[in-house]
Residue frames as qw, qx, qy, qz and C-alpha x, y, z in Angstrom:
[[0.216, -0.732, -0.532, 0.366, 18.07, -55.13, 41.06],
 [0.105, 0.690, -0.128, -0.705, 19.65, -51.62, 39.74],
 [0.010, 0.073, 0.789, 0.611, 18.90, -52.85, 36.29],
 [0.021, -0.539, -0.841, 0.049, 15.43, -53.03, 37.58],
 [0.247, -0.753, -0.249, 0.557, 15.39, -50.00, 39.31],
 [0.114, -0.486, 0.283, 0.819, 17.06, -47.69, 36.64],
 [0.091, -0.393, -0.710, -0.578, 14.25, -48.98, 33.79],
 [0.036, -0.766, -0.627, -0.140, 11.68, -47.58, 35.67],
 [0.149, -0.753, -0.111, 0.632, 13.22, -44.39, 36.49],
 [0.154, -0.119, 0.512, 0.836, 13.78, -43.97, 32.52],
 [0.044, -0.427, -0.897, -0.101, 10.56, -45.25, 32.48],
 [0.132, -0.816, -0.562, -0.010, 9.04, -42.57, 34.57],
 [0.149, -0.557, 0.164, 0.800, 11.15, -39.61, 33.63],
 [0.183, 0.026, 0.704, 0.686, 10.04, -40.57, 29.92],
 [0.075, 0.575, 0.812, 0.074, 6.30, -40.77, 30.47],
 [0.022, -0.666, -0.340, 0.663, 5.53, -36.97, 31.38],
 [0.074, 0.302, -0.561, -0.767, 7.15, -36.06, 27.87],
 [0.036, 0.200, 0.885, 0.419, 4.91, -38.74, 26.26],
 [0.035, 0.670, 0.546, -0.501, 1.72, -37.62, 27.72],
 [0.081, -0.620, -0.024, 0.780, 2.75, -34.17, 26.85],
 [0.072, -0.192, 0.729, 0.653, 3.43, -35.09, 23.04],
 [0.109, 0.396, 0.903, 0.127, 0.15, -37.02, 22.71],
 [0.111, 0.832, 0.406, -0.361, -2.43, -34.01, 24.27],
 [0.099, 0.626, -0.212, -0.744, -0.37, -31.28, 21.76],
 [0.075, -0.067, 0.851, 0.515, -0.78, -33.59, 18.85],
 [0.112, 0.571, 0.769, -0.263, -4.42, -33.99, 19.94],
 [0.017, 0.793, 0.333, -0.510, -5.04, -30.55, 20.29],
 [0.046, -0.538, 0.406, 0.738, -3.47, -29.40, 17.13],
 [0.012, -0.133, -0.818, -0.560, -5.53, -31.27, 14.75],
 [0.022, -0.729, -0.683, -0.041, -8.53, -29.78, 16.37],
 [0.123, -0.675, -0.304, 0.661, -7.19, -26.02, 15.92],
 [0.471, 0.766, 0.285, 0.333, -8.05, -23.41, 13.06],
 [0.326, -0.171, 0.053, 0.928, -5.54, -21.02, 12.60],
 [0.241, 0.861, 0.327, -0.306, -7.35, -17.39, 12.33],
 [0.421, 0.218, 0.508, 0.719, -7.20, -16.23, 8.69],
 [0.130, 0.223, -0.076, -0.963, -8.33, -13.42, 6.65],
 [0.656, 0.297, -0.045, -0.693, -10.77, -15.42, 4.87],
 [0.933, -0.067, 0.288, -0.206, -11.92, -18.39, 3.66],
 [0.678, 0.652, -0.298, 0.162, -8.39, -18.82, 1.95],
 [0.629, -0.710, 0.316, -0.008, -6.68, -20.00, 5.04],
 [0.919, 0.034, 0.122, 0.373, -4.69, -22.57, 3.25],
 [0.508, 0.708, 0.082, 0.484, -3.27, -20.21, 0.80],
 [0.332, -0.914, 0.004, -0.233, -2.53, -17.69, 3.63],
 [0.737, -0.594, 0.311, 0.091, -1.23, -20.00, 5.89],
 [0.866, 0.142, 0.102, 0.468, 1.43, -21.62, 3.51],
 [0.322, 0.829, -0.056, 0.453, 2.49, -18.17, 3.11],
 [0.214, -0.609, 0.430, -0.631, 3.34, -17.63, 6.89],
 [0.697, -0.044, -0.687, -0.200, 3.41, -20.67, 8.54],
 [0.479, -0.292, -0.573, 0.597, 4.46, -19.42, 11.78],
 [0.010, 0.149, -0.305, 0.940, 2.24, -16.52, 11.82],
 [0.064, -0.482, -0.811, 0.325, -1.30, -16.42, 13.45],
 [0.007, 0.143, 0.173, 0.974, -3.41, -13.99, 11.72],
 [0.306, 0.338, 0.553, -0.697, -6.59, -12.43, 12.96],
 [0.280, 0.498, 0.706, 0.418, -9.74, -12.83, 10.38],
 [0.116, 0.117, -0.135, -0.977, -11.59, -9.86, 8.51],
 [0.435, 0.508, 0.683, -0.294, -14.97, -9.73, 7.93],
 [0.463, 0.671, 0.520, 0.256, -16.29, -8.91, 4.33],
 [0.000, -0.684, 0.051, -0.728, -15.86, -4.85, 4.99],
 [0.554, -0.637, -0.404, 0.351, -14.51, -3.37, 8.40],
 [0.149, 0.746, -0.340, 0.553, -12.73, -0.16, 9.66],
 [0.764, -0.138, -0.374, 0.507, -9.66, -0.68, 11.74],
 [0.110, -0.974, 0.147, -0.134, -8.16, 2.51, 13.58],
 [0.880, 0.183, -0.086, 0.430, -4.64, 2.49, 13.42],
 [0.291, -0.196, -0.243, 0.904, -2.27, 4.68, 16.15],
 [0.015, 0.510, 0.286, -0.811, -5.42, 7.01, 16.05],
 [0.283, 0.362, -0.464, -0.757, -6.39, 6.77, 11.86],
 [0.882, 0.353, 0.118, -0.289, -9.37, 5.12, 9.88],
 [0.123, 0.348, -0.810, -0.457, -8.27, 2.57, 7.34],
 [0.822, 0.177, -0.004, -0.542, -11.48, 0.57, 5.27],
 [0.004, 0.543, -0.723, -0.428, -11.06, -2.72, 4.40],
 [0.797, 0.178, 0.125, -0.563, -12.74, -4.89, 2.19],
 [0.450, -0.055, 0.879, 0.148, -12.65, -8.77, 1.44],
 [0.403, 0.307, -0.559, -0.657, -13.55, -10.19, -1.64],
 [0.927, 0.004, 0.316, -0.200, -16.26, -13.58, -1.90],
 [0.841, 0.390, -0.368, -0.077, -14.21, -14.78, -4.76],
 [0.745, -0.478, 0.454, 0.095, -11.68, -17.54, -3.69],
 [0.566, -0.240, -0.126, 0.779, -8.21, -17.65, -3.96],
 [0.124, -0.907, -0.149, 0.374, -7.50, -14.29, -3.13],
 [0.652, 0.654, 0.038, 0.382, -5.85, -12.65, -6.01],
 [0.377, -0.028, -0.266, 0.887, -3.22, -9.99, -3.61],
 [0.272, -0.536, -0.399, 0.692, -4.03, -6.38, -2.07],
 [0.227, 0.595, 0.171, 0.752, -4.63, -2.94, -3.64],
 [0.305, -0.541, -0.487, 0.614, -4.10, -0.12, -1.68],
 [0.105, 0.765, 0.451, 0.447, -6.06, 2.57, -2.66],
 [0.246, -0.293, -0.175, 0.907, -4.59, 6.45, -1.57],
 [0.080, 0.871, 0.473, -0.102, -7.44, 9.39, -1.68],
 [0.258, 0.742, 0.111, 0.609, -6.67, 12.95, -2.70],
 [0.287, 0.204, -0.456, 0.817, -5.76, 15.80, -0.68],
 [0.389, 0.045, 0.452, -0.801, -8.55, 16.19, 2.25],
 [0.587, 0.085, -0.537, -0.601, -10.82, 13.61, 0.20],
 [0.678, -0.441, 0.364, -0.462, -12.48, 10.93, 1.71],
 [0.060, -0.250, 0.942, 0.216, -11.41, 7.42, 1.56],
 [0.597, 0.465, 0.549, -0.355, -14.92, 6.32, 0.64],
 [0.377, 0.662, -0.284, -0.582, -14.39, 8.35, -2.61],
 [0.203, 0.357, -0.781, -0.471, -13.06, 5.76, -4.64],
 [0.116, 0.290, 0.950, -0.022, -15.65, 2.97, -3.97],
 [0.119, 0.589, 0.618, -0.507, -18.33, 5.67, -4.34],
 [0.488, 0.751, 0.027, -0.445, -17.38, 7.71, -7.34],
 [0.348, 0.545, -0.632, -0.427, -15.79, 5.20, -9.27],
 [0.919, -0.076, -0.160, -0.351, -16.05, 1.79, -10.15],
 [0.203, 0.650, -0.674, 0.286, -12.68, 0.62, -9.10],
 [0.543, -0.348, 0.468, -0.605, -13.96, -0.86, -6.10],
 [0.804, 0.187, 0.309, -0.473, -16.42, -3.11, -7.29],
 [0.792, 0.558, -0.244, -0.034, -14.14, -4.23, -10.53],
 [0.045, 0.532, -0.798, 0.280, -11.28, -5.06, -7.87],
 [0.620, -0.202, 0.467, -0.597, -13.37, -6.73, -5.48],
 [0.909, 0.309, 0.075, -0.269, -14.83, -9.12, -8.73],
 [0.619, 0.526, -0.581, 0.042, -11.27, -10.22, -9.49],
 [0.862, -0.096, -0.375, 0.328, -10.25, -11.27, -5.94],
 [0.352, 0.301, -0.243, 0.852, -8.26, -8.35, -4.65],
 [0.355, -0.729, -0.427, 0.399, -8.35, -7.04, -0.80],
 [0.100, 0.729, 0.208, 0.644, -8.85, -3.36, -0.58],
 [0.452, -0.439, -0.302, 0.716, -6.89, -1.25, 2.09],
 [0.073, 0.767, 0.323, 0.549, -8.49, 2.44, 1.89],
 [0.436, -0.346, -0.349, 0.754, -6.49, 4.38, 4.72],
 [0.095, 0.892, 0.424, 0.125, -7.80, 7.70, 5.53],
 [0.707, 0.224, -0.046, 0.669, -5.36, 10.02, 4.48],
 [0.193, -0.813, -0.125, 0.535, -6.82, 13.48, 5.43],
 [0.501, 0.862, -0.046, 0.056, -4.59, 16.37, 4.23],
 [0.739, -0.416, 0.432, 0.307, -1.61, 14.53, 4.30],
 [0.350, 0.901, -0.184, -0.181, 1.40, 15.22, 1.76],
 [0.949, 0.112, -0.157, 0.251, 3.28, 12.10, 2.33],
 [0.014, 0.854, -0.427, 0.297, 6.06, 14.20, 4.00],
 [0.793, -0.091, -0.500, 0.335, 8.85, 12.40, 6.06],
 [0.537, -0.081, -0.365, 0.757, 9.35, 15.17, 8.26],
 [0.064, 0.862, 0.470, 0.180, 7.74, 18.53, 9.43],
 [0.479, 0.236, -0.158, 0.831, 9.27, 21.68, 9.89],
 [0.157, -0.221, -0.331, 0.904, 8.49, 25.10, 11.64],
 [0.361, 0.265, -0.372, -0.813, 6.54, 26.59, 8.56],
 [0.278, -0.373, -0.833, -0.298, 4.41, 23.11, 8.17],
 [0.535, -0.340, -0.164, -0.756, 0.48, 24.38, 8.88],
 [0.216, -0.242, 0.813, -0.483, 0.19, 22.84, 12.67],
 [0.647, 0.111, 0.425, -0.623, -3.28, 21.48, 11.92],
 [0.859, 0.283, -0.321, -0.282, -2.12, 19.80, 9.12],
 [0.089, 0.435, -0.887, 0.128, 0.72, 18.00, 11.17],
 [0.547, -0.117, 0.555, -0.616, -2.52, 15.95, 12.55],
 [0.687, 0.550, -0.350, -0.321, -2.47, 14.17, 9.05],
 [0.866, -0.195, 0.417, 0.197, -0.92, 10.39, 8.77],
 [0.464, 0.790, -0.302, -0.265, 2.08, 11.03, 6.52],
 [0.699, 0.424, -0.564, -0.113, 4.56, 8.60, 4.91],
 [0.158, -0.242, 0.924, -0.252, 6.40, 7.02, 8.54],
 [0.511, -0.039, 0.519, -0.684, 2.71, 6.18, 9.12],
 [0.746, 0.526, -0.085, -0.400, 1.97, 4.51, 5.79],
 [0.705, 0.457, -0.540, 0.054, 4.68, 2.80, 4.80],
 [0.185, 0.393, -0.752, 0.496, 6.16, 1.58, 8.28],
 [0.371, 0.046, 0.593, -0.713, 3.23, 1.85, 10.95],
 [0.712, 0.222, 0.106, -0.657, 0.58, 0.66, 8.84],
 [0.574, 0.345, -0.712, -0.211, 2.35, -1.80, 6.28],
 [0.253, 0.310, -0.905, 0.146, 3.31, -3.43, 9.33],
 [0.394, -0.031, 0.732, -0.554, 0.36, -3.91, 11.45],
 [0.763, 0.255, -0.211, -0.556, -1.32, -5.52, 8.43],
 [0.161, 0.655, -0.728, 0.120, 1.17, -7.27, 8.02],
 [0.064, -0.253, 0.758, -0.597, 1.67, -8.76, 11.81],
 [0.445, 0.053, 0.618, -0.646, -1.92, -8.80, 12.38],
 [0.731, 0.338, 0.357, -0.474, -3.92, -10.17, 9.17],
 [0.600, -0.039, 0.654, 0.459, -1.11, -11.35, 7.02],
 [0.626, 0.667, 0.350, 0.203, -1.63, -9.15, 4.14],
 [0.177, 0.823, -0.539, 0.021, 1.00, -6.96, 2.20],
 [0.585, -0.638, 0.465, 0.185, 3.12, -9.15, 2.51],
 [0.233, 0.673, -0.453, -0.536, 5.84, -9.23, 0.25],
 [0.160, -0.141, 0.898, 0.386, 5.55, -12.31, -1.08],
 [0.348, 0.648, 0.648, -0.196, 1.72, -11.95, -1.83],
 [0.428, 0.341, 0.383, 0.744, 0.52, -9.47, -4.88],
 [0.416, -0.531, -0.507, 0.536, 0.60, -5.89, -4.18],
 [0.273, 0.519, 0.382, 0.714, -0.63, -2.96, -5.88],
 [0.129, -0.565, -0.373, 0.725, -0.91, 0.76, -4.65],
 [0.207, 0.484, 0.373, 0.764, -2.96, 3.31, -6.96],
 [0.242, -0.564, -0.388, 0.688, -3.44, 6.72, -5.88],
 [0.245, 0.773, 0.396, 0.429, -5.32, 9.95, -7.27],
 [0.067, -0.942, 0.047, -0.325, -4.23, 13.60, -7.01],
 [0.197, -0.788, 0.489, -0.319, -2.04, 13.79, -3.74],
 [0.930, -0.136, 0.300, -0.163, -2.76, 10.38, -3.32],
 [0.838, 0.444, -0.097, 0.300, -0.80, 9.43, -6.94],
 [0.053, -0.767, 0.459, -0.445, 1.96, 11.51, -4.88],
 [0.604, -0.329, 0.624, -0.370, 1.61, 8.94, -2.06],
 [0.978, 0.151, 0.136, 0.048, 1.42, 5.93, -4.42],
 [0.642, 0.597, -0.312, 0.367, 5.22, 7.06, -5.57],
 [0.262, -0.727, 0.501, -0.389, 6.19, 7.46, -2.21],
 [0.841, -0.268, 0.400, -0.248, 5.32, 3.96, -1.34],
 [0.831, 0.516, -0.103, 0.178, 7.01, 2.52, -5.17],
 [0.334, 0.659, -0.484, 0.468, 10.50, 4.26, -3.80],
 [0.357, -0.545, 0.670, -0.355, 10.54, 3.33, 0.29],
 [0.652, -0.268, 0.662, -0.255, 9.18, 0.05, -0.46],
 [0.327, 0.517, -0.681, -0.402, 10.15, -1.76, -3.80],
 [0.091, -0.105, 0.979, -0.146, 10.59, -5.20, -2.24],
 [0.303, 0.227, 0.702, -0.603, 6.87, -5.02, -1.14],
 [0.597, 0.516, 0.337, -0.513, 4.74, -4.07, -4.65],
 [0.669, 0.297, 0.595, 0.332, 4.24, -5.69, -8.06],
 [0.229, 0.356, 0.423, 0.801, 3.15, -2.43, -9.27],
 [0.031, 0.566, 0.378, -0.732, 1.61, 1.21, -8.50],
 [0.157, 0.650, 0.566, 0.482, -0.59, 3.26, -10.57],
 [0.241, -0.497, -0.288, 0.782, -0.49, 7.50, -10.24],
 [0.125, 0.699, 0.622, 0.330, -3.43, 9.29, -11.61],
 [0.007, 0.895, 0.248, 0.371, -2.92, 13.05, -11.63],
 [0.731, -0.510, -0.106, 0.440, -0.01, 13.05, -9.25],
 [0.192, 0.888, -0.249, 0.335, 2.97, 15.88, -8.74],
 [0.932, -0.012, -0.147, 0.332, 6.51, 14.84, -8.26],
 [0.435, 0.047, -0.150, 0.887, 8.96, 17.94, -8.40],
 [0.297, -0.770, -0.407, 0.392, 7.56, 20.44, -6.14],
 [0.296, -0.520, 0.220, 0.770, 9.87, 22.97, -7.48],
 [0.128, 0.371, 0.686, 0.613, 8.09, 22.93, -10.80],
 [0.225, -0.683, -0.524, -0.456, 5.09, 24.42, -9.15],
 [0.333, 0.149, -0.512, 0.777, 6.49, 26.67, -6.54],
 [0.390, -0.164, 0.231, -0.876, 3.08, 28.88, -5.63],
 [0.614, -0.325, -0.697, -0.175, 1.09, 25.49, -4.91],
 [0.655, -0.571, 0.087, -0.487, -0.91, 26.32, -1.56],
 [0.975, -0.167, -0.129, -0.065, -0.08, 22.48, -0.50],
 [0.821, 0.111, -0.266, 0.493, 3.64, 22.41, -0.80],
 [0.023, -0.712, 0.146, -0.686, 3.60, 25.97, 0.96],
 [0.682, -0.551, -0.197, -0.440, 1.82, 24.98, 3.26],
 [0.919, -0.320, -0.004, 0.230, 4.47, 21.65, 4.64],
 [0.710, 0.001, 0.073, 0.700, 7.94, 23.17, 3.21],
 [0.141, -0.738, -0.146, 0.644, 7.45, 26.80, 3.91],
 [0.479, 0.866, -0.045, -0.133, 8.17, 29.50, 0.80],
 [0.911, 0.289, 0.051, 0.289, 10.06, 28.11, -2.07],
 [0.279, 0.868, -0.209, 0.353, 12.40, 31.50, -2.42],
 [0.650, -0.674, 0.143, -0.322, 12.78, 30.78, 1.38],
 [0.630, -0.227, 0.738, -0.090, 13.59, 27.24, 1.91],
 [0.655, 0.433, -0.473, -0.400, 14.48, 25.82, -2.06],
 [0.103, 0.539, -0.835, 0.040, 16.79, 23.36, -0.57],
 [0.526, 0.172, 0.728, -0.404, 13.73, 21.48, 1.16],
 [0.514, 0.610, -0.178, -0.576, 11.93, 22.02, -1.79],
 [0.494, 0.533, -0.674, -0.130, 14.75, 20.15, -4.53],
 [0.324, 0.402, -0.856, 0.000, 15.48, 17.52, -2.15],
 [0.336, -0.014, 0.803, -0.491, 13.17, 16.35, 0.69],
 [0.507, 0.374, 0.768, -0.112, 10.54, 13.92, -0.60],
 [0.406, 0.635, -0.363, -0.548, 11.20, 15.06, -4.36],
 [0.894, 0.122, 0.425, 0.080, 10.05, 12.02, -6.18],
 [0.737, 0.559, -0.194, 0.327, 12.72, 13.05, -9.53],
 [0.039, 0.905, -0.417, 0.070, 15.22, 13.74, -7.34],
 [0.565, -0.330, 0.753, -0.063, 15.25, 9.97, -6.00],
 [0.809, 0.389, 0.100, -0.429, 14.12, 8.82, -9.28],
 [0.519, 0.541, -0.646, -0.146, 16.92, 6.80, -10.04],
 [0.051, -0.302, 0.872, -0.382, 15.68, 4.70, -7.21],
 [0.738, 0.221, -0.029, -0.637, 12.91, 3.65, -9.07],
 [0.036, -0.243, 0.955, 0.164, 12.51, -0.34, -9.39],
 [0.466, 0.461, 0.706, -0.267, 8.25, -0.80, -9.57],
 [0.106, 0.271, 0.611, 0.737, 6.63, -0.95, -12.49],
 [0.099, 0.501, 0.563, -0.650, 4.05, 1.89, -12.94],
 [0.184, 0.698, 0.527, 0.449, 0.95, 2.97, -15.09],
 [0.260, -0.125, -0.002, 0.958, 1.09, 7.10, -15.06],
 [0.127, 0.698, 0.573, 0.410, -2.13, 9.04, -16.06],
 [0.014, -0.520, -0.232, 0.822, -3.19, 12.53, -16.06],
 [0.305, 0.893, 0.331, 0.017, -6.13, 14.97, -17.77],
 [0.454, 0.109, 0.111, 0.877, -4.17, 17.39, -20.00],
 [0.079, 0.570, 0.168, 0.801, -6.66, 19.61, -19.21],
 [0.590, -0.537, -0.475, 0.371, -6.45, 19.60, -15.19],
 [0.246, -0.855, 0.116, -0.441, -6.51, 23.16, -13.37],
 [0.579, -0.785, 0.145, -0.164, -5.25, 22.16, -10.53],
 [0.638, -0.502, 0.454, 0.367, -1.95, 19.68, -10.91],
 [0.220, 0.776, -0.334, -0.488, -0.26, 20.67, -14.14],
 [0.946, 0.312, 0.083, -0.018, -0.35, 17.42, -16.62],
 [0.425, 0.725, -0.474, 0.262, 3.77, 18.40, -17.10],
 [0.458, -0.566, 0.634, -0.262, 4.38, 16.40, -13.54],
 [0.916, 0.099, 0.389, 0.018, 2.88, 13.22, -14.97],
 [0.743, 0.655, -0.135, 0.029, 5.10, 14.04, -18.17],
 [0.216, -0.808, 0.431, -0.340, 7.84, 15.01, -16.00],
 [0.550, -0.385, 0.724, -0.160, 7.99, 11.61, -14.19],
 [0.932, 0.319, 0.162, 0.056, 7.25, 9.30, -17.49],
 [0.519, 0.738, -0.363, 0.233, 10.52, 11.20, -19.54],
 [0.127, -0.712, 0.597, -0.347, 12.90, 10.80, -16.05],
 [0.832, -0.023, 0.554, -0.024, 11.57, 7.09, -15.61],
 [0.842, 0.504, 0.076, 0.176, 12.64, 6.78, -19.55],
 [0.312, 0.780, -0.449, 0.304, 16.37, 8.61, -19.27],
 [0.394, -0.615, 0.536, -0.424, 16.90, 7.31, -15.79],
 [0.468, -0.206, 0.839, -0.184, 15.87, 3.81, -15.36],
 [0.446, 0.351, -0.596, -0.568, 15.35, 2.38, -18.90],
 [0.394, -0.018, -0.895, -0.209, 14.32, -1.02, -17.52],
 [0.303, 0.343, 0.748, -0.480, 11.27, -0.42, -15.46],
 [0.097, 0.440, 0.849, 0.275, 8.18, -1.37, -16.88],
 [0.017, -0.315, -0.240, 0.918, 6.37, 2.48, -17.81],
 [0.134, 0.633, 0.689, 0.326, 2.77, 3.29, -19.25],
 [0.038, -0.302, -0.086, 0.949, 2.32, 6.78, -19.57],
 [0.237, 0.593, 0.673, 0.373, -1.37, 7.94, -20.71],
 [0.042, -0.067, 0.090, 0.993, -2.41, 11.39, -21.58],
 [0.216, 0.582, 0.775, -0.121, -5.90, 12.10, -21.61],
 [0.205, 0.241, 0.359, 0.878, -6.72, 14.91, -24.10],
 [0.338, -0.520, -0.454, -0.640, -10.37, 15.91, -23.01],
 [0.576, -0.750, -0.298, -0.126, -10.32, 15.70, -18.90],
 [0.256, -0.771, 0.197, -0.548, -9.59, 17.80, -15.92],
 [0.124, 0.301, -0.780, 0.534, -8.76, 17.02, -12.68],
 [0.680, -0.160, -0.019, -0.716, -12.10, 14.84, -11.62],
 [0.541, -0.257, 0.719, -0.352, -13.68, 11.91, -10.96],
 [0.745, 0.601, 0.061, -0.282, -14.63, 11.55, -14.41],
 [0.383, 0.707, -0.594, 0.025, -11.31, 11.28, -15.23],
 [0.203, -0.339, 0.875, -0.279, -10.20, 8.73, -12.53],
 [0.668, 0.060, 0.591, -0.449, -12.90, 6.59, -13.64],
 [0.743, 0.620, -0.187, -0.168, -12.26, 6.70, -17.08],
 [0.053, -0.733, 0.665, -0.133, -8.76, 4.88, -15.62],
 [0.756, -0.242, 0.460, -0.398, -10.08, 2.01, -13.99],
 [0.943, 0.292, 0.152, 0.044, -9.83, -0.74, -16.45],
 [0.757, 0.521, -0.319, 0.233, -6.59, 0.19, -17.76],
 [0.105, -0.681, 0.619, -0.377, -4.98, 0.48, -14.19],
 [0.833, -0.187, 0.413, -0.317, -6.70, -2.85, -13.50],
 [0.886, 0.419, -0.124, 0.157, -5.33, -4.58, -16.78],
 [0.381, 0.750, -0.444, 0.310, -1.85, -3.19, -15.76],
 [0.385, -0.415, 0.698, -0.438, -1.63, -5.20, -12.17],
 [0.935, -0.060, 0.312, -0.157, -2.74, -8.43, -13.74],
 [0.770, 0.555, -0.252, 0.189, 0.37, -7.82, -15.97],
 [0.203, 0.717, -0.522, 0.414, 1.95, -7.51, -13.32],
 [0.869, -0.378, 0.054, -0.314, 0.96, -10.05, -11.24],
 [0.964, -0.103, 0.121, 0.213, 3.42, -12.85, -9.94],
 [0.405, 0.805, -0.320, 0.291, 6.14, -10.46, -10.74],
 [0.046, 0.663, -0.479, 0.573, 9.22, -11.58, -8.49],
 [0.614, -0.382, 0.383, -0.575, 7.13, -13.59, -6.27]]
């Protein structure tokens, strides 16, 4: 009789569980996990325990209060990311519009993050002397921390085990070395196209006035806060370099500046360094890039990963 009696109480303490087991098994072979795109598998194997929202073809996200474009590619598998950094006050359109970049990313596979940057200066900090109207600018916390992660979190991309390329033009190539030093782990490779690294080279620059007050003033900011040669021995991405030797406006001796200190300093990252003899500081020039900044991220593909 309590032999009887104690099988069916195992009996029916056991059954709720079963039930339970059966309907989640059920229900899990009829759910789709939300992907970026029709590459769920791929995605998912990456993150198996995250849930990512999908993208549509081309969207804009706002992020704490900032545009950011992004665009999906038809081709399938997804080749990795490029983040694409704009000039100083430029639009983030610009590069899909005056170059082909876009379109020649797009045709390999590669998602496009185009964050609107304003007149941002990649700074990590502002001071008294920074131009109040430019503090309204997304600068490096926002980029590399706030943004990285809500891609991240929310649509599975960047992530470091996926391929990850940042190329940036003018202030932008300034903001693609910011991102090569805080986050290493995270890209295969960056490309900087007309960029300026040691502030102190070019003391009467409007821009660097502008965030780090007058050089005579305040050198110490200057030499050490977000000086890309001063950290430059914390360089670990490989990176393609260009610049017009005959740019007005950023002085073709920064790009030279950061190839020679990437050769004395860290002798085993991977460094292209082109000179252009005949262009300026344009779109002509940044277009005349394209292909060889693309060819350098498929060498660099699967790096690490």
């Amino acid at each position: 009789m309590h032999f009887c009696l104690m099988q069916i109480f195992i009996y029916t303490s056991f059954l709720p569980f079963l039930l339970t087991s059966i309907i989640l098994m059920a229900c899990s072979k009829h759910r789709k996990p939300h992907n970026l795109n029709p590459n769920e598998k791929q995605i998912q194997l990456h993150s198996p325990k995250i849930m990512c929202d999908s993208l549509k073809s081309f969207q804009t996200l706002v992020v704490q209060g900032h545009a950011v474009d992004i665009a999906v590619p038809d081709k399938i598998p997804i080749q990795g990311n490029i983040l694409l950094l704009p000039g100083f006050a430029f639009p983030k359109e610009d590069w899909c519009k005056k170059t082909s970049l876009c379109k020649k990313a797009l045709e390999r596979g590669y998602i496009l993050i185009m964050p609107q940057m304003d007149k941002s200066n990649y700074v990590s900090k502002f001071y008294p002397e920074t131009r109040k109207d430019w503090q309204k600018s997304p600068q490096k916390a926002w980029l590399v921390d706030t943004l990285f992660s809500y891609l991240q979190n929310k649509y599975c991309i960047l992530l470091p085990e996926q391929n990850n390329f940042v190329v940036g033009l003018s202030t932008g190539g300034r903001g693609a070395a910011v991102c090569a030093l805080a986050k290493p782990e995270l890209f295969n490779a960056v490309a900087t196209l007309s960029g300026d690294f040691d502030q102190t080279q070019i003391p009467k620059d409007k821009v660097m006035i502008g965030y780090y007050g007058d050089y005579q003033t305040f050198k110490e900011r200057w030499q050490k806060e977000d000086n890309i040669i001063f950290q430059i021995r914390n360089w670990k991405v490989p990176v393609y370099i260009g610049h017009g030797k005959l740019d007005p406006i950023v002085p073709y001796q920064q790009s030279e500046l950061l190839y020679q200190s990437l050769q004395r300093e860290c002798p085993k990252v991977k460094v292209r360094y082109n000179l252009a003899p005949t262009h300026g500081h344009n779109y002509a020039y940044w277009e005349s890039e394209v292909d060889a900044v693309l060819a350098f991220f498929e060498e660099n593909k699967n790096r690490n990963k």
